[in-house]
Backbone as CSV, one residue per row, in Angstrom:
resi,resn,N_x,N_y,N_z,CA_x,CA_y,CA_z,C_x,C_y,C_z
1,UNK,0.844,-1.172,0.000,0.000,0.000,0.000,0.891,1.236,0.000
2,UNK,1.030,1.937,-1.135,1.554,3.767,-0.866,0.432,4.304,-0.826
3,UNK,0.784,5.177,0.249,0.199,6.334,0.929,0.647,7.496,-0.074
4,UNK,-0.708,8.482,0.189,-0.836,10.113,-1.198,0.645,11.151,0.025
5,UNK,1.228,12.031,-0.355,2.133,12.785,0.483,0.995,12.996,1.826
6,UNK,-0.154,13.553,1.831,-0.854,14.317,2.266,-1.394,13.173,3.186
7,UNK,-1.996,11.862,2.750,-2.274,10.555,4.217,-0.629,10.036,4.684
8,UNK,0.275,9.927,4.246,1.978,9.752,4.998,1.621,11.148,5.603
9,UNK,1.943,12.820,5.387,1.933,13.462,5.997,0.959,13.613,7.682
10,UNK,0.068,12.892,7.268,-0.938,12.784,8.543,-0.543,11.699,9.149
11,UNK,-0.166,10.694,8.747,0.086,9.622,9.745,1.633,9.902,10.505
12,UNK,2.413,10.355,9.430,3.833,10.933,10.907,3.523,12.090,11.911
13,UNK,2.363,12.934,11.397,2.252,13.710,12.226,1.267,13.231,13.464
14,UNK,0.329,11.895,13.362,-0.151,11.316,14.343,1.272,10.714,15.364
15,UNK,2.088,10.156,14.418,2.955,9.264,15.043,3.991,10.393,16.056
16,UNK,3.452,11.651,15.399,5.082,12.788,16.403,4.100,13.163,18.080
17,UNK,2.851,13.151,17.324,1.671,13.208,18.735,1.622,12.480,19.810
18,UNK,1.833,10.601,18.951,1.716,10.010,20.225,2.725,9.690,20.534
19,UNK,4.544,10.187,19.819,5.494,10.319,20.825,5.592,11.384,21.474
20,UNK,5.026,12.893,21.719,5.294,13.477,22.419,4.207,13.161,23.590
21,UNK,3.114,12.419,23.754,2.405,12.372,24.186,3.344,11.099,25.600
22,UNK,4.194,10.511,24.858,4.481,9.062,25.543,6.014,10.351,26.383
23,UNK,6.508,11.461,25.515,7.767,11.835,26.014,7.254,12.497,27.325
24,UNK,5.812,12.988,27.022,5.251,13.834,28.109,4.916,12.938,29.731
25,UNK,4.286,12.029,29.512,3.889,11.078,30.334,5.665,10.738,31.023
26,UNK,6.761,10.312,30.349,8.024,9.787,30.881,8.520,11.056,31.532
27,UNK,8.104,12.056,31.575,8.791,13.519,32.102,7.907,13.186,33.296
28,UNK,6.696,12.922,33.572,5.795,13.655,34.758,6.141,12.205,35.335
29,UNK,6.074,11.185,35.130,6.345,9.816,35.611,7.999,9.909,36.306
30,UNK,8.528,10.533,35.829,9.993,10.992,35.935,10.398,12.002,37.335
31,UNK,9.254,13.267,37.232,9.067,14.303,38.253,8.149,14.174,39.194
32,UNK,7.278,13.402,38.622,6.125,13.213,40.289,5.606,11.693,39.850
33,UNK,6.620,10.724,40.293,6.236,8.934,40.461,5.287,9.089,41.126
34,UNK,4.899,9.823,42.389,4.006,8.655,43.557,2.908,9.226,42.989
35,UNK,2.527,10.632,42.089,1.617,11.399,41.985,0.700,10.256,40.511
36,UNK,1.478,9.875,39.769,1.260,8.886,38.755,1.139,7.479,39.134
37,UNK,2.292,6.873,39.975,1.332,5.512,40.228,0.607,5.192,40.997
38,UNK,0.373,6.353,41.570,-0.938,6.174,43.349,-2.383,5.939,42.010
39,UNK,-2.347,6.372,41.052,-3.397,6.278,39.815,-3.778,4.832,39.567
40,UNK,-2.297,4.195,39.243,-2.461,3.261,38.699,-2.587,1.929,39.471
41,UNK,-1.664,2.193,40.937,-1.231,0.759,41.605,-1.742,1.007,42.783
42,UNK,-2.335,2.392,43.313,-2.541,2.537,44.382,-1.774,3.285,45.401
43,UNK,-2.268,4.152,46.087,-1.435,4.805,47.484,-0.430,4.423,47.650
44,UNK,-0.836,2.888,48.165,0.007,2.264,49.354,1.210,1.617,48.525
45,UNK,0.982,0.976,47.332,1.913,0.613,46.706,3.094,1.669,45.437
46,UNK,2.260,2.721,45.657,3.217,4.342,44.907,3.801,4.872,46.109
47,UNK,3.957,4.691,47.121,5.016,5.403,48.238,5.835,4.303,48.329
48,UNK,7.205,4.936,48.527,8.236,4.443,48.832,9.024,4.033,47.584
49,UNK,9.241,2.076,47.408,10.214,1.071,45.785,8.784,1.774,44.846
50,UNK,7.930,1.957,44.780,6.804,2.372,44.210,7.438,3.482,42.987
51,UNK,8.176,4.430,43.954,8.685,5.252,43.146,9.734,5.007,41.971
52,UNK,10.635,4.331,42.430,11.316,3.876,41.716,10.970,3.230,40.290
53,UNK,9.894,2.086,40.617,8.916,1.743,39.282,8.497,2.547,38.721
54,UNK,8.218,3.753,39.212,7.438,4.536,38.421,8.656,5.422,37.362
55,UNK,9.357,6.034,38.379,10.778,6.950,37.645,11.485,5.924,36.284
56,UNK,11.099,4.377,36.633,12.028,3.779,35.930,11.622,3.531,34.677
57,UNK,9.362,3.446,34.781,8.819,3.119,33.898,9.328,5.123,32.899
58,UNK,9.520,5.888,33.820,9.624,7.741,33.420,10.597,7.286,31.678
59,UNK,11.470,7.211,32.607,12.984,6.850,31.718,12.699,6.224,30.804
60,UNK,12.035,5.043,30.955,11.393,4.215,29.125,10.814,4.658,28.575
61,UNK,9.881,5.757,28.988,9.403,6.418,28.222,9.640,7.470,27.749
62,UNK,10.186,8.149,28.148,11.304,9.187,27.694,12.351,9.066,26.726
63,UNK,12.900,7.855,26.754,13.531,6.792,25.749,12.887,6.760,24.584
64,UNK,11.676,6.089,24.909,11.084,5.991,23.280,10.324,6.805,22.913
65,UNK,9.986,8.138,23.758,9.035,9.231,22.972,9.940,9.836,22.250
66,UNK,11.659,10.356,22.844,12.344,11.385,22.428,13.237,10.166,20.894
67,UNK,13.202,9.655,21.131,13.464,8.391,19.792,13.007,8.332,19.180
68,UNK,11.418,8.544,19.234,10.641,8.106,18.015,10.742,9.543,17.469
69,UNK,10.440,10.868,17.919,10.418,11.939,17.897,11.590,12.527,16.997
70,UNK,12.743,12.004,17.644,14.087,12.246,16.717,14.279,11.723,15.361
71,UNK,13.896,10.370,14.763,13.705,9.690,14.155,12.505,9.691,13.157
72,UNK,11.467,10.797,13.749,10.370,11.423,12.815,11.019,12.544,12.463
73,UNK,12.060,13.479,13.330,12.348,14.853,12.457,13.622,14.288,11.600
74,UNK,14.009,13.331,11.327,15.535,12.870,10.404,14.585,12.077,8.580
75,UNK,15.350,11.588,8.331,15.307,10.714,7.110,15.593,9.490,7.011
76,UNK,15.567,8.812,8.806,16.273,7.624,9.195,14.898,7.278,9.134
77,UNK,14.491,5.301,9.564,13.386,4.988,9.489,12.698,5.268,11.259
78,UNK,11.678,5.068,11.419,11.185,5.585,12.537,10.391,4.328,12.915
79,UNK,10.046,3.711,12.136,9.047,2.432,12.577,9.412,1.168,13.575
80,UNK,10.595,1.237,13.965,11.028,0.679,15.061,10.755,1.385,16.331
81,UNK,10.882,2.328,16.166,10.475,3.196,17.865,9.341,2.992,17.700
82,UNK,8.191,3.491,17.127,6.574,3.250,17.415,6.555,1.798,17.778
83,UNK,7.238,0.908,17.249,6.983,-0.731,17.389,7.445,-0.861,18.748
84,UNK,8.538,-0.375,19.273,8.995,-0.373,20.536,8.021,-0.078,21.666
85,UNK,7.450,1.711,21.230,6.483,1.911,22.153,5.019,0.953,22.753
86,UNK,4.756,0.755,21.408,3.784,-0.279,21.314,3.965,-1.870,21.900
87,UNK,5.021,-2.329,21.969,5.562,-3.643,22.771,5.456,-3.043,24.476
88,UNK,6.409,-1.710,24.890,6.617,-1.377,26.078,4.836,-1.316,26.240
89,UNK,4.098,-0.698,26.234,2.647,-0.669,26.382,1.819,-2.163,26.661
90,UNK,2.209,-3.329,25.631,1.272,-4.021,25.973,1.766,-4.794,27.146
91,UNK,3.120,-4.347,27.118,3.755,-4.898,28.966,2.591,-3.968,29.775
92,UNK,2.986,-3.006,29.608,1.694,-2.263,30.726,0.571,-2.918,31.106
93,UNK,-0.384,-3.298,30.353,-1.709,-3.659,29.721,-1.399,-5.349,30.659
94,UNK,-0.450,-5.876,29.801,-0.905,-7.172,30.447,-0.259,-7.035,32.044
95,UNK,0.551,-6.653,32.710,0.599,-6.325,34.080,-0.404,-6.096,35.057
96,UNK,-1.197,-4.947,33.858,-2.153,-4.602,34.633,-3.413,-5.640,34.543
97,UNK,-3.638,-6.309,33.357,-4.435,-7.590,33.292,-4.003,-8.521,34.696
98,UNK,-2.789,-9.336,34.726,-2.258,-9.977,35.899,-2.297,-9.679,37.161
99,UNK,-3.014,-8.159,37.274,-2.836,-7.577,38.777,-4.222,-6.809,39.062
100,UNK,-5.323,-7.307,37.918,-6.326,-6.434,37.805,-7.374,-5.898,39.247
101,UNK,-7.660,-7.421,39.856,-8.214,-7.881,41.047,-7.285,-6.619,42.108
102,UNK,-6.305,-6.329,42.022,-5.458,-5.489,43.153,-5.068,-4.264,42.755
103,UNK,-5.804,-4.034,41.644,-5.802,-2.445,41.171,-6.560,-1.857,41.508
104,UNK,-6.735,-0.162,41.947,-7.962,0.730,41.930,-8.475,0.653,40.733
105,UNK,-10.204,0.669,40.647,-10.685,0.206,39.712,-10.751,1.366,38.498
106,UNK,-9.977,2.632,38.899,-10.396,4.029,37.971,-9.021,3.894,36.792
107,UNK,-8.117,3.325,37.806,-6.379,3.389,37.402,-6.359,2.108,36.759
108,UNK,-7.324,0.866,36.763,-6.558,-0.231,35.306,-7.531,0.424,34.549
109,UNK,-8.844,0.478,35.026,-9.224,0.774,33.453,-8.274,2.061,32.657
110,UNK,-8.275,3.073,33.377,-7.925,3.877,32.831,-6.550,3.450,31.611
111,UNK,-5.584,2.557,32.838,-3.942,2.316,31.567,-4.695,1.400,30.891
112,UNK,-5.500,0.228,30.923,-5.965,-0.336,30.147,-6.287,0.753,29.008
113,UNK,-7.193,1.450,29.006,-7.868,1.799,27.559,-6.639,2.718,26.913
114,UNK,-5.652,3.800,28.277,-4.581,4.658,27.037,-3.194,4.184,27.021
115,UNK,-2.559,2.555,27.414,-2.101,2.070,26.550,-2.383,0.763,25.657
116,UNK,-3.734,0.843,26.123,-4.054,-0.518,24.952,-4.083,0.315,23.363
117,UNK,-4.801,1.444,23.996,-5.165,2.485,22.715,-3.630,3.000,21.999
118,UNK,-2.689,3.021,22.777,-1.316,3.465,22.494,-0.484,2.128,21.359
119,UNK,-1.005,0.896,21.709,-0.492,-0.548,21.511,-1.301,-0.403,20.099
120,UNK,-2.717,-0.241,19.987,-2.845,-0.381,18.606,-2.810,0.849,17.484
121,UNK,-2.511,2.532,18.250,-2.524,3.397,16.998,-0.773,2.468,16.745
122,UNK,0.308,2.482,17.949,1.573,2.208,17.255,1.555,1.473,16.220
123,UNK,1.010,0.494,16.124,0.860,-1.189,15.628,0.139,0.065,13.901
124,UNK,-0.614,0.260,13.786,-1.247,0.697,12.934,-0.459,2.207,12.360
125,UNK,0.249,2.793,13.251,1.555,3.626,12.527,2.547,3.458,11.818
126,UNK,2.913,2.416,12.511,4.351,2.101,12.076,4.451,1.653,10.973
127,UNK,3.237,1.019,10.568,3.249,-0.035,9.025,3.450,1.336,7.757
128,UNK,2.814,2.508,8.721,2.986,3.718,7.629,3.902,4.652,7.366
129,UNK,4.587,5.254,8.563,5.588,6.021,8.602,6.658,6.601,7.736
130,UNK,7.259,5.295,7.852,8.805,4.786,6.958,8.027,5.289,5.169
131,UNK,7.432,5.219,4.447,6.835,5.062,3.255,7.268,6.036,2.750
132,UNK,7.859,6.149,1.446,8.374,7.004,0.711,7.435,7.709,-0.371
């Protein structure tokens, strides 16, 4: 399938969205852990090693937003970072599947739907990106 300039032009510019969107999330995950995983894992389990998971999940994501990001403003291919993001995500997703029963019920659904939703725009970007 080639894409017209104008559907490639829209799909890297989806793909620069949902890496700044993933660089944004690894900055605040980065600067306020307990404030982000008290969301996801709970109070009791975001104070304290809590943080650390969280700063550490910061850093991966920061990794692959400012990657994919760099790699959308070059002429290099980019469809490995969205594929990346999209793998790191459905780790999220199924974690949070495996731990659902011991999650606050606002915080899985919630990573459930914005990185399941993250797992399939990547999956559905990446096939486009790279296209000349």
């Amino acid at each position: 399938m080639t894409l017209s300039k104008t559907a490639l032009a829209l799909a890297r510019n989806a793909a620069r969205m949902l890496a700044g969107l993933r660089l944004l999330l690894g900055v605040v995950a980065f600067a306020a852990p307990t404030k982000l995983a008290r969301g996801w894992v709970g109070a009791e389990a975001a104070e304290g090693n809590g943080k650390v998971l969280a700063r550490a999940m910061g850093g991966r994501d920061l990794a692959l937003g400012l990657g994919a990001i760099l790699a959308l403003a070059g002429s290099g291919p980019s469809r490995g970072w969205l594929e990346a993001g999209g793998l790191a995500d459905a780790g999220d997703v199924t974690a949070s599947l495996l731990a659902w029963r011991r999650l606050p019920p606002k915080g899985r659904w919630a990573v459930l739907a914005l990185a399941g939703g993250s797992v399939i725009a990547s999956a559905g970007l990446a096939r486009l990106v790279d296209q000349a």
